[in-house]
C-alpha positions in Angstrom: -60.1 2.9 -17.6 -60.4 -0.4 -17.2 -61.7 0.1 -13.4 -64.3 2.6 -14.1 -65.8 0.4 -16.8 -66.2 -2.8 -14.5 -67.7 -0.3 -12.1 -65.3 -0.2 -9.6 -63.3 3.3 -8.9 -59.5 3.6 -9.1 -57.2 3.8 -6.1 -55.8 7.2 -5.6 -51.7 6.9 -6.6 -49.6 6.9 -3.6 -47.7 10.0 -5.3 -51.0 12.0 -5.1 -52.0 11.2 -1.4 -48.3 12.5 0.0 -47.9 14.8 -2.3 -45.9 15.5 -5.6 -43.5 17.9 -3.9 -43.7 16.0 -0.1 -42.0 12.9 -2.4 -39.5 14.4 -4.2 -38.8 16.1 -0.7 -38.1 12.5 0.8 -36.6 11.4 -2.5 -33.8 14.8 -2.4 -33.2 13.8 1.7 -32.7 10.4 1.3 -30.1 11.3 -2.1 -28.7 13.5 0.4 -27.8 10.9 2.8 -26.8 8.4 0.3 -24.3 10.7 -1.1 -22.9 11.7 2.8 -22.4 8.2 3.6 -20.7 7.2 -0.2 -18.1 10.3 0.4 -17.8 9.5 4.3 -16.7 5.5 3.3 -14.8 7.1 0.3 -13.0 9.5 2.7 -12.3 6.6 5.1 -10.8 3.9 2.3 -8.5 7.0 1.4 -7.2 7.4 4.4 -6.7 3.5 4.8 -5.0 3.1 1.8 -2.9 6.3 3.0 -2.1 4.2 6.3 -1.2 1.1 4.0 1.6 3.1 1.7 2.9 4.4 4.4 4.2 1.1 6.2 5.0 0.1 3.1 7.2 3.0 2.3 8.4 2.3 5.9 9.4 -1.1 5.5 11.1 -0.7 2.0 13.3 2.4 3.9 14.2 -1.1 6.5 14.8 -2.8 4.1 17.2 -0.3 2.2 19.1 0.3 4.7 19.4 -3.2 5.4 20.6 -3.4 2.5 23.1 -1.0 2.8 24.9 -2.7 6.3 24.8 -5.5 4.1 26.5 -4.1 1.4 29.2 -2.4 3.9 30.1 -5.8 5.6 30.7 -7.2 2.2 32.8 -4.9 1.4 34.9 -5.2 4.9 34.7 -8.8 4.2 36.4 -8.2 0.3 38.9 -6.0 2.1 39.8 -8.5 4.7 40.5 -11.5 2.4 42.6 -9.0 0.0 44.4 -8.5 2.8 45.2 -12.1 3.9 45.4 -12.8 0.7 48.4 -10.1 0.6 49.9 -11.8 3.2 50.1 -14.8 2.3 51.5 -13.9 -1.1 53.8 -11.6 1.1 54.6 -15.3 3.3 55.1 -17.5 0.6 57.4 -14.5 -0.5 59.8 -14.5 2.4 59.4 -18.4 2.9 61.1 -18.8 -0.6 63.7 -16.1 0.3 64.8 -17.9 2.9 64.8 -21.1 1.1 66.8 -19.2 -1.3 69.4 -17.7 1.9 69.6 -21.2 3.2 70.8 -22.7 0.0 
């Protein structure tokens, strides 16, 4: 109003030159692609992050099993020194038998 008072005419909107329905045709399109590219990255960083847990879950199985030689030679290891130590009780056994035999 303003304008038309100082005697100068109004610009025509930039909505009215292309067109109500021309914009919101350019507005819908570019929503369009936005969306297509958000589910495209989203789609990618899933399938990352899939990639990820799996060598994780890979590594944690080596390291399980690992683990589980570990555990093994322990156990050989606990066997081993019961049995010397059964032998040497069984030594020191016969040693003082023969002490015993000699005296």
């Amino acid at each position: 109003m303003l304008l038309i008072y100082l005697g100068k005419t109004p610009r025509t909107n930039t909505c009215k030159k292309l067109g109500d329905s021309t914009l919101q045709t350019i507005l819908l399109i570019s929503l369009f692609v936005i969306e297509i590219v958000a589910f495209g990255w989203l789609i990618w960083e899933a399938k990352q992050s899939r990639k990820q847990r799996e060598t994780i879950l890979e590594v944690e199985r080596q390291i399980l099993n690992l683990e589980k030689t570990i555990i093994t030679m322990e156990r050989t290891i606990i066997k081993k020194v019961n049995n010397i130590n059964n032998f040497t009780k069984r030594e020191k056994h016969l040693l003082e038998n023969e002490k015993l035999i000699k005296n």
